[in-house]
N, C-alpha and C positions, 0 to 999 in steps of 0.2 A: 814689746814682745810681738813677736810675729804669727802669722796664724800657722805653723805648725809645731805652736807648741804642742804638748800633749795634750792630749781630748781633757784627760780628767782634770786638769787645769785650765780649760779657755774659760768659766765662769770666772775668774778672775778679772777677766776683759773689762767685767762690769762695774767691777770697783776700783780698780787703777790701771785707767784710760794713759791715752800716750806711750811713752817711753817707760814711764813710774818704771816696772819691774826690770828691766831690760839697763835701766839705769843703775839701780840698785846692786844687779849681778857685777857690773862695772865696777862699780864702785868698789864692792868685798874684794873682787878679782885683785884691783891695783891695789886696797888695802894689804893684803896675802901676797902682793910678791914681794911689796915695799920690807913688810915685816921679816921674809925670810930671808930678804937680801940683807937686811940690818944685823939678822939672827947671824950672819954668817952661813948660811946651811943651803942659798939658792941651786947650788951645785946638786944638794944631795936630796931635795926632795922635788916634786913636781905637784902642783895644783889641780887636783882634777876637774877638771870644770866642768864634768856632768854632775857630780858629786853638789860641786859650788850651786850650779843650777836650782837641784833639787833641794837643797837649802833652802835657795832666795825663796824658789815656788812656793814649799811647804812655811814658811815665813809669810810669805802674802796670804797664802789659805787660812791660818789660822788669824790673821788680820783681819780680813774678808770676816769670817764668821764671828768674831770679836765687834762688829763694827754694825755686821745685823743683827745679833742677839741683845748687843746694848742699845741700838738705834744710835748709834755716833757716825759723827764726821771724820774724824780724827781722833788716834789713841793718842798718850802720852806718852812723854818719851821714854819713858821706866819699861811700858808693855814693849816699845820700840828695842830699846837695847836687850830684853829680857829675851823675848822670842826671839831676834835676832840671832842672839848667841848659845841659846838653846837650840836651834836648827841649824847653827853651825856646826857645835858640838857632835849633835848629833848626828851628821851625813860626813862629818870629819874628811874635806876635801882636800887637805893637802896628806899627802901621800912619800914615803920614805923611799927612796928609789937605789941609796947606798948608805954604807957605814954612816951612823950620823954616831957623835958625843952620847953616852946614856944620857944626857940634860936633854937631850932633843927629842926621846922615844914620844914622849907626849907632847911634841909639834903643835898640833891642833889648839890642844891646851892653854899653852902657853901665845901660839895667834890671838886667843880669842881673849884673853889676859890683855895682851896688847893690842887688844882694836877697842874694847869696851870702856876700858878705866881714862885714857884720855877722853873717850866722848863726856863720858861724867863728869871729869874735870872740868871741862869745859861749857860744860850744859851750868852748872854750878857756879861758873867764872873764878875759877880756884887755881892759882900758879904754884904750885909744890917748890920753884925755885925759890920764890922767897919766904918759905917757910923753913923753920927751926928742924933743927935737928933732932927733937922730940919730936914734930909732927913727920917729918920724913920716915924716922924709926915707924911709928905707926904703919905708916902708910904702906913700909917697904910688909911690914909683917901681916897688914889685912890683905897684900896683892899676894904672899904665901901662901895666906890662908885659901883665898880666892880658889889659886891655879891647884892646892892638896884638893879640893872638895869638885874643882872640877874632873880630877884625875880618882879618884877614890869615892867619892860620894853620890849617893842618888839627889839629882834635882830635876825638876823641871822649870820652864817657863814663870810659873806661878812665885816659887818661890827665889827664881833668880828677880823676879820683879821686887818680890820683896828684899830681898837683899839689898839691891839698885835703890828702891825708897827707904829704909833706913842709913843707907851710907848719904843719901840726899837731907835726910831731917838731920843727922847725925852734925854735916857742916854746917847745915845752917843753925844749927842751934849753937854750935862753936861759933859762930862768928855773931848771933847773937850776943852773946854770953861776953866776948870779946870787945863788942862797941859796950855793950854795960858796964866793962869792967873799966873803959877808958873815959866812961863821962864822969 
C-alpha cells in the first residue's frame, strides 16, 4: 500500500508492513474476475475496485484491532475467511452493468460462496471429488443454505466465524468417526 491511501487508514502501515494489503486487494481482484468469468456474466457485470479496496481496507482494520485487543500475532484462519467475506459482502464490489440471468441479481453473493468454501476445503484437506454422493448432497445443500442466509439473513463477522468453525469440527469429527469406524 502506498502512501496515499486514505488518512483514515494509514495506521494500518503498522500492522501489515510491505505489500500485505496491496497484495490481498490483488488477490480478491483475480479471485472476482476468475469467478465471474466462470459465472459466465464477465460481460455483464464490472468489479468496482474502489468498492473491492474498501473491503480489503475495512478487512485489515478490523484485523488490526482484533490483533491489539487480543495481543496476537496472527488470527486464524476461521477470523480470516469470516471478516474477509463479511467486508465483502458488505461493500458488495462487483457491480451489474447489464441484463444479467435473475440467478445473478445476487452476484456478490454467490462470488463470495465461491471464493470462501474452497479455501475451507482446502484449509481442512477435504476433495469433494472423491466423496459419495450422500456427502456431495450435503454439501451441495449446506452451500444453499450458505448463499439463502447470505442473500436474506442478517450476519456478521462473528457469526460467519462461527459458522466457518462448526463446518471445521463438523469434518473433522466425520472423518474422525470414519477412521474409527474402519479400524
Amino acid at each position: 500500500m502506498n502512501n496515499k491511501a486514505d488518512q483514515h487508514y494509514q495506521f494500518l502501515l503498522e500492522y501489515f508492513p510491505d505489500d500485505t494489503i496491496f497484495l490481498r486487494y490483488n488477490n480478491m481482484l483475480t479471485q472476482l474476475k476468475d469467478i465471474v468469468t466462470d459465472m459466465g456474466v464477465a460481460d455483464q457485470v464490472e468489479i468496482n475496485e474502489e468498492l473491492l479496496m474498501r473491503a480489503v481496507l475495512d478487512y485489515f482494520t478490523d484485523i488490526a484491532r482484533l490483533k491489539q485487543f487480543h495481543n496476537i500475532d496472527h488470527t486464524n484462519e476461521q477470523k480470516t475467511y469470516a471478516y474477509g467475506t463479511y467486508w465483502l459482502l458488505r461493500r458488495s464490489p462487483i457491480q451489474i452493468i447489464s441484463a444479467v440471468d435473475d440467478s445473478y441479481i445476487y452476484i456478490n453473493e454467490k462470488a463470495a460462496v465461491a471464493m470462501i468454501f474452497p479455501k475451507i476445503l482446502k484449509e481442512l484437506g477435504v476433495d469433494i471429488v472423491d466423496g459419495s454422493e450422500r456427502i456431495i448432497k450435503l454439501l451441495h445443500e449446506f452451500l444453499d443454505l450458505l448463499y439463502y442466509n447470505f442473500k436474506y439473513r442478517q450476519f456478521n463477522p462473528h457469526s460467519l466465524e462461527l459458522m466457518i468453525e462448526a463446518f471445521f469440527c463438523g469434518c473433522i469429527c466425520y472423518k474422525e468417526d470414519e477412521r474409527d469406524d474402519a479400524s
